[in-house]
C-alpha positions, 0 to 999 in steps of 0.5 A, spaced: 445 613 453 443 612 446 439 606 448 437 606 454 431 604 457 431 611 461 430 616 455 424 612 452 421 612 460 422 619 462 420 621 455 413 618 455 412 620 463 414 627 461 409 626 456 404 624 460 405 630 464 409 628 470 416 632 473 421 627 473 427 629 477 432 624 476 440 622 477 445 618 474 452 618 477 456 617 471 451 619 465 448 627 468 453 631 462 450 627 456 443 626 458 444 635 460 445 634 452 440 629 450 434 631 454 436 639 454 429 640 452 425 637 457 429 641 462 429 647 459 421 646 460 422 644 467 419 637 466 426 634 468 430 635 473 437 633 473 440 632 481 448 631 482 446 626 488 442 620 488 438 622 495 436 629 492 433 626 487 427 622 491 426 629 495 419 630 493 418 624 490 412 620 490 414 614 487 422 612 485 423 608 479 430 605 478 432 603 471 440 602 473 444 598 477 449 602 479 452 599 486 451 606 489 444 605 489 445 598 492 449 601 498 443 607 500 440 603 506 432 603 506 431 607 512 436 612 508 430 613 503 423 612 507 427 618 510 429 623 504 423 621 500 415 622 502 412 616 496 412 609 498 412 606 491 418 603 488 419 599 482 425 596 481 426 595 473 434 592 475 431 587 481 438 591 484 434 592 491 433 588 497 426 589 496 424 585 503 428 590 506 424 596 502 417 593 504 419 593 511 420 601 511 413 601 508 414 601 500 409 599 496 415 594 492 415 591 485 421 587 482 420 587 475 420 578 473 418 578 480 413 575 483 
């Protein structure tokens, strides 16, 4: 986790004065430990279950390719979450499908 693109990321947006609610169905333990003091600020909030963590979200962020992710129909996430701005960092989405459930989507190295 070290190198991850996500702790640069959710550093500079905790930074930046955002609350970050963010899941990992494979790393949660160790980002407990790496980013203990921004959740002890409540600027992160780690969630156990990837739906829980777009709840109150205004915008979703993607910076994993884990295939759970992949397998959360659209609808699925329109439903749970009250933004509609999606950037794809992995271009792991079916972004065709993400617009037409209303999001403003964005694949990075897409056009």
């Amino acid at each position: 986790m070290r190198e991850a693109s996500s702790v640069n990321l959710i550093h500079a947006l905790c930074a930046a004065g955002a609350t970050v609610v963010a899941h990992d169905p494979v790393a949660s333990e160790v980002a407990g430990h790496v980013f203990a003091d921004l959740i002890r600020s409540g600027s992160l909030v780690l969630r156990a279950q990837a739906l829980d963590a777009v709840g109150d979200a205004e915008a979703l962020v993607l910076v994993t390719e884990w295939p759970e992710y992949k397998a959360i129909p659209a609808a699925q996430v329109k439903a749970a979450m009250p933004g509609r701005v999606l950037l794809d960092g992995r271009n792991a989405l079916d972004g065709e499908a993400y617009k037409r459930e209303g999001f403003s989507y964005a694949g990075i190295g897409r056009r």
